[in-house]
C-alpha positions, 0 to 999 in steps of 0.5 A: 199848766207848765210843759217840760221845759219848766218855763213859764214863759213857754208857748205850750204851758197853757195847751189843755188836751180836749179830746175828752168826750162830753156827755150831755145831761138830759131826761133821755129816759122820756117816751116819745112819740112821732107827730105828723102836721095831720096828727097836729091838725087833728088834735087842734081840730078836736081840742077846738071843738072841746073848747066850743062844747065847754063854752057850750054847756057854761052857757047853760048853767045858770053860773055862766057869767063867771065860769065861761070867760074862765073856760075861754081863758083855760081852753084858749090859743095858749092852751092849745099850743102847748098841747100841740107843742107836747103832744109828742111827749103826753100819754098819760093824765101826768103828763098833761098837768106836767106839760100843759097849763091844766086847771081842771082834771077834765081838761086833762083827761080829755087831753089825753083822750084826743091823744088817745083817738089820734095815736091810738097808743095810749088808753082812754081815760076815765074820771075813776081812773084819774081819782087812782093816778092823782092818788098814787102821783101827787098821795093826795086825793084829786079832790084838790083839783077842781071837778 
């Protein structure tokens, strides 16, 4: 960029103007909620004791010796700090599979379901409706996730 002196040797040829504002790309347009400590503390608590009663009912069914270490690997820590890290931003069975590593669509309705119960702004799922929202989002039957 030259001044208009035409020099090139002149200081001011290289001055760019950034008074420009920038506009930061980004997914605005997503729903949030606020999240208190308590709120986090009551989603761990009642994702735990998801977790325990998973474990629990592998226990008694006769496959245990492989589906239970496979329920501590799904509903581990790591599970649940991604749904503590997303709560904010999870409303629906979607947004559980979007943001959380889900493997099971149960694992995700009850996701949605703790939220559900400690926001209260989002209705409780049932497995019918997971069948027509797994339809609808993906056009395929929810079959293709392991019930």
């Amino acid at each position: 960029m030259n001044c208009s002196c035409g020099s090139d040797d002149c200081q001011d040829a290289f001055i760019v103007e950034m008074s420009a504002e920038v506009e930061l790309l980004g997914p605005s347009n997503i729903k949030t909620r606020p999240v208190s400590s308590q709120n986090k503390h009551y989603i761990k608590n009642a994702l735990k004791h998801f977790r325990k009663g998973e474990i629990s009912e592998q226990m008694n069914k006769l496959e245990h010796l492989v589906c239970c270490p496979n329920v501590l690997l799904e509903l581990g820590d790591f599970f649940i700090a991604q749904v503590l890290e997303n709560c904010h931003i999870i409303f629906d069975v979607q947004d559980g599979f979007r943001y959380v590593e889900v493997w099971w669509k149960e694992h995700a309705i009850a996701i949605v379901n703790i939220i559900s119960q400690c926001f209260g702004d989002v209705e409780l799922v049932a497995e019918l409706d997971v069948d027509l929202i797994m339809l609808m989002w993906t056009g395929k039957n929810s079959g293709m996730i392991h019930h």
